[in-house]
C-alpha positions as CSV (number, residue, x, y, z in Angstrom):
1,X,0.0,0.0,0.0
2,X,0.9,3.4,-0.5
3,X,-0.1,4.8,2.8
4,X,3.0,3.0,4.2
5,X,5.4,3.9,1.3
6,X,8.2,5.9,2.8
7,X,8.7,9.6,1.5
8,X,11.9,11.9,1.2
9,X,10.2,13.7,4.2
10,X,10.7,12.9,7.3
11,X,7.1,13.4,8.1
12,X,5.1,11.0,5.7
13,X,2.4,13.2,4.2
14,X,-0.8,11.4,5.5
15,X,0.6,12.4,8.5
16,X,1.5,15.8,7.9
17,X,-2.1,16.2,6.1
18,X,-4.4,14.9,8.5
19,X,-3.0,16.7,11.6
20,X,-2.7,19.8,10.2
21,X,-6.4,19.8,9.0
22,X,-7.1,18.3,12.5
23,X,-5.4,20.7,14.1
24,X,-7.4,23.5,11.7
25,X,-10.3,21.8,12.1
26,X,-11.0,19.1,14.3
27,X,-10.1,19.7,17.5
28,X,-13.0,17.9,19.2
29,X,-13.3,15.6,22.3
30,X,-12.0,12.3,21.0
31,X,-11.1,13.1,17.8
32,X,-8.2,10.1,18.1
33,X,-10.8,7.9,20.1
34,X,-13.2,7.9,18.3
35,X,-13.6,6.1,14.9
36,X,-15.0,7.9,11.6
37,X,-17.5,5.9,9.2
38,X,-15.2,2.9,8.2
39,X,-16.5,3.5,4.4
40,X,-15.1,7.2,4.7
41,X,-11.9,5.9,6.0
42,X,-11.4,3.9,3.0
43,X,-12.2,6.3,0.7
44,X,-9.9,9.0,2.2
45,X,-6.7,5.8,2.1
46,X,-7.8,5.2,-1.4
47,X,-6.9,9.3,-1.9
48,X,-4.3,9.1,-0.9
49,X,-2.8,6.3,-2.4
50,X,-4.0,7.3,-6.0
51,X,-3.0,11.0,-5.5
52,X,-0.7,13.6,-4.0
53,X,-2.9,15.4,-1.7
54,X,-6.1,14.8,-1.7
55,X,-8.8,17.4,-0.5
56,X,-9.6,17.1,3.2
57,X,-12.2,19.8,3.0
58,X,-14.6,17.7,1.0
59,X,-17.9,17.7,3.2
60,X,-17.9,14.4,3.6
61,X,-14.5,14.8,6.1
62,X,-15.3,18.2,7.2
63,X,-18.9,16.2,8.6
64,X,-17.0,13.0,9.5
65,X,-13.8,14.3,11.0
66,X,-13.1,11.5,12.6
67,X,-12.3,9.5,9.8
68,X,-9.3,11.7,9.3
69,X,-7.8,11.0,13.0
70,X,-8.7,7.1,12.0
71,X,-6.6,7.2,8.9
72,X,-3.5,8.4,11.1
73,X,-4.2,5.3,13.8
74,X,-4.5,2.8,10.9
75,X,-1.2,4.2,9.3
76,X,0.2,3.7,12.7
77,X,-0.9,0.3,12.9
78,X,0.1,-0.6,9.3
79,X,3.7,0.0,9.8
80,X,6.1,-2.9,9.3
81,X,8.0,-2.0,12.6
82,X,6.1,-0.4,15.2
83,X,6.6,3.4,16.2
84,X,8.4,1.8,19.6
85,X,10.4,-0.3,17.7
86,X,10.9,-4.1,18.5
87,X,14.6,-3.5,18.8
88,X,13.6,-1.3,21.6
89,X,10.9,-2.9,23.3
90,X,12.5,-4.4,25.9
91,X,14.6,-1.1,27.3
92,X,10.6,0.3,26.9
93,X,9.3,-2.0,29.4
């Protein structure tokens, strides 16, 4: 998938995407709780694996916000070594 491709930046942009137009827009109580409309979620992947940027001020993110905070957990989840990395897990615990 395309979500997890790496990127020249060090900030992939799905990342950089959805929390800025969370941080513009969504700041809402559970916003990274919460989960958006699973069919919106897939849409807004589908995005942006087949484009650049895609645009998260469509209505149908604007009224389901939290399919945008969803997107960054299942990026999260999706990555071949986690964000605490296995090489590090047991210093973590």
């Amino acid at each position: 998938s395309q979500l997890t491709h790496n990127t020249c930046s060090s900030v992939p942009q799905v990342l950089k995407s959805c929390t800025e137009f969370i941080e513009k827009h969504g700041i809402v109580d559970g916003i990274y709780r919460l989960s958006g409309i699973a069919s919106n979620i897939q849409k807004l992947r589908h995005e942006f694996d087949s484009e650049q940027i895609p645009d998260l001020t469509k209505d149908i993110y604007i009224q389901d916000i939290h399919c945008v905070g969803s997107l960054c957990k299942l990026y999260f989840r999706e990555l071949p070594n986690p964000l605490l990395t296995y090489q590090l897990y047991e210093k973590f615990s």
